[in-house]
N, C-alpha and C positions, 0 to 999 in steps of 0.2 A: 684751919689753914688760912691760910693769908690767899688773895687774888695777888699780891706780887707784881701789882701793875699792870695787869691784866686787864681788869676791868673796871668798872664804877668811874672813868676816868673825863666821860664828857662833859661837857658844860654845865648840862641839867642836870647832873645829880651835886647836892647841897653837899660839900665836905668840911669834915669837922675835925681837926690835929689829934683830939682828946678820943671821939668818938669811934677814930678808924687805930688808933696805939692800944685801944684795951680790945676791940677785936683782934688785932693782932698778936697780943699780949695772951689772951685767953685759949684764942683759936690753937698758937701754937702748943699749949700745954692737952688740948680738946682733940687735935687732929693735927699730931705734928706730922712732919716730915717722913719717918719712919714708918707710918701708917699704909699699911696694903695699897690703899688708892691714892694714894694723894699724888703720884708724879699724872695721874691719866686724867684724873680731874684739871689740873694747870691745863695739861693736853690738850682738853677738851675746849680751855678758855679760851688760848692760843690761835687753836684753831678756825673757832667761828670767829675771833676776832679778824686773822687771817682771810676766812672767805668772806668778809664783808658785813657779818651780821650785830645787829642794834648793840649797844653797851647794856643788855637789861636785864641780864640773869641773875635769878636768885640770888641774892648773900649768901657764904658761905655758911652762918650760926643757923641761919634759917633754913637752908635746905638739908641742915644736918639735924635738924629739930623733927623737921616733918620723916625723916629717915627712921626717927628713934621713936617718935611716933608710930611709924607701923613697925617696929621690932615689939615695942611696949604691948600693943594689942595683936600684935600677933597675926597681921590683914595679910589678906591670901589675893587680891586683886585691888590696885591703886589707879585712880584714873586720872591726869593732866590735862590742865586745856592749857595749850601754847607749850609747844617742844622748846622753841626756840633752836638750842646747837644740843640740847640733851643732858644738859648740866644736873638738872634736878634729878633725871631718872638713872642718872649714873649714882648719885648717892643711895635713891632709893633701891635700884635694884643692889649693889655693893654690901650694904649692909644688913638687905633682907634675903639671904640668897632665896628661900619657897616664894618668894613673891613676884608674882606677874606686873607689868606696867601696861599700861595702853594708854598712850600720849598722842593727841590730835592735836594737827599743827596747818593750818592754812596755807603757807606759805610752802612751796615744793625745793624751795631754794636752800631754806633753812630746815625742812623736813631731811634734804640727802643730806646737809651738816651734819646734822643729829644723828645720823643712822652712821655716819663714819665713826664718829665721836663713842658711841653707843658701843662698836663693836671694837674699836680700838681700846676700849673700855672692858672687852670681856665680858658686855651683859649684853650685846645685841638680840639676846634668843629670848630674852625676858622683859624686855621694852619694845613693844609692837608700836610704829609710828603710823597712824592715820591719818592721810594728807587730805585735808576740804576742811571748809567750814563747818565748825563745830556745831551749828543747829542743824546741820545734813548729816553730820556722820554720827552724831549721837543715838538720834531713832535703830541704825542696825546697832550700833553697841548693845541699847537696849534689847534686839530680839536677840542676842547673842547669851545675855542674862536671861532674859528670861524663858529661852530654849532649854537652858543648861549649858551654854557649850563654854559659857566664862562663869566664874562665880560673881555671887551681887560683891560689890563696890565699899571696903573696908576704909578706906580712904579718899580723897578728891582734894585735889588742888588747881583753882582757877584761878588761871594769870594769863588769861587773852584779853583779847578786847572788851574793855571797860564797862562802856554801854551797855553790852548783853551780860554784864552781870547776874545777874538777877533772872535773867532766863535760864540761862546755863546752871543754875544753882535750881531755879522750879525742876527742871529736868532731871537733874541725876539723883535729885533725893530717892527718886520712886527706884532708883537702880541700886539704890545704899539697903546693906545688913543695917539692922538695929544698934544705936551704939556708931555708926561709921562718922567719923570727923570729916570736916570740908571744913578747906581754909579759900579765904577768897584773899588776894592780895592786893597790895598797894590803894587802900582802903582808905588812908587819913591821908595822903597826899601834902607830905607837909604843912600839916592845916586848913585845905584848899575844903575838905570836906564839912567842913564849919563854915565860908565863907559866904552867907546869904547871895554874897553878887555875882559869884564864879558861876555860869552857867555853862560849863566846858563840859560836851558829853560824858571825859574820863569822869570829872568830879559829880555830874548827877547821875552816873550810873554806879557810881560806889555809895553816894548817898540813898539811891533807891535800894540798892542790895542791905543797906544797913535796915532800913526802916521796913522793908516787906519779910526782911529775916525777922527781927522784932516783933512780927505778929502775926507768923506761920505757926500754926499749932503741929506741925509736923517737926519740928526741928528746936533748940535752945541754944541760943548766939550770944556770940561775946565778942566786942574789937577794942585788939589790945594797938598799944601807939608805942616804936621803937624806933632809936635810933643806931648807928653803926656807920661801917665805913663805905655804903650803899647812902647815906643821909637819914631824913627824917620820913617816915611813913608807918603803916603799920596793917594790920591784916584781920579779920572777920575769924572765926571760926564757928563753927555751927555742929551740933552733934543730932544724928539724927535719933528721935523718937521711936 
């Protein structure tokens, strides 16, 4: 599906004529119009664009990637850092209906976006939002796995704040099944992640997460470089051991 001008529209993101006509192109033969979700999703763009919040939600090929991702393996609990308005967890829960979400979101402004969006959505009962910072609310996630009371963590998608990278990734591995993917996002940074002189927290917190994933023996990483109608960047992936 197309963002429809919805999103991707500010300054900072790099647009490309060629790179946002074959997303469009594709998207609609991928997730046309006629698709169960697709008027809730715009909904939901709409919306948080309406209350105020960032232009930075996932691409559509990409959060429909990591959706078919937990279909393909079959994950029974996905965990998000950065809700944002709910975007990603309305795909993922949509197309996984047995799959639980539990999305932590710092922000309480944009955590109620998401929780509207979520249930206007028809999955609010399967995307649980966690308002605080993510190195506070992870520890009870954690006894919550390992009580039983959630199952360990089939999936992970981290798209918060940049710098903690690389913490947030030390952390949920120990809460991942064997086998469980984690993606880390916005990783190449239009090249910024090569740049010897850029010392901008975002770009050396996605260069530590590349080089400390690189030589964790818990886990095997790979960052792929994409472009689309979101610009140029691209994302980590790591399968846990």
């Amino acid at each position: 599906m197309s963002t429809q001008g919805l999103a991707f529209t500010e300054n900072f993101h790099v647009q490309n004529k060629t790179w946002t006509a074959v997303d469009a192109y594709t998207q609609a033969h991928s997730h046309p119009p006629t698709s169960p979700f697709h008027s809730v999703l715009l909904d939901a763009l709409r919306n948080s664009r309406d209350k105020g919040l960032p232009d930075i939600a996932t691409a559509p090929a990409v959060a429909k990637m990591y959706a078919l991702q937990c279909r393909a393996k079959g994950v029974q609990h996905a965990l998000e850092l950065g809700t944002l308005g709910g975007y990603t967890g309305i795909w993922l829960a949509h197309m996984n209906p047995s799959l639980r979400v539990t999305s932590i979101e710092v922000n309480a402004h944009h955590a109620g976006v998401a929780r509207e969006n979520l249930a206007h959505a028809g999955v609010g009962d399967r995307v649980t939002v966690r308002v605080g910072a993510a190195l506070d609310v992870l520890p009870s996630l954690a006894g919550d796995i390992s009580s039983g009371a959630l199952p360990r963590l089939g999936f992970v998608y981290i798209d918060a704040d940049k710098k903690n990278n690389w913490n947030y990734m030390d952390r949920v591995i120990e809460m991942c099944e064997t086998g469980a993917v984690i993606y880390v996002d916005n990783i190449v940074r239009g090249g910024k992640v090569v740049d010897a002189g850029n010392e901008e927290p975002n770009t050396l917190g996605a260069r530590e997460v590349v080089e400390r994933a690189g030589r964790d023996g818990r886990v095997d990483s790979v960052v792929v470089q994409f472009v689309g109608e979101k610009g140029y960047d691209g994302l980590l992936m790591a399968v846990v051991r």
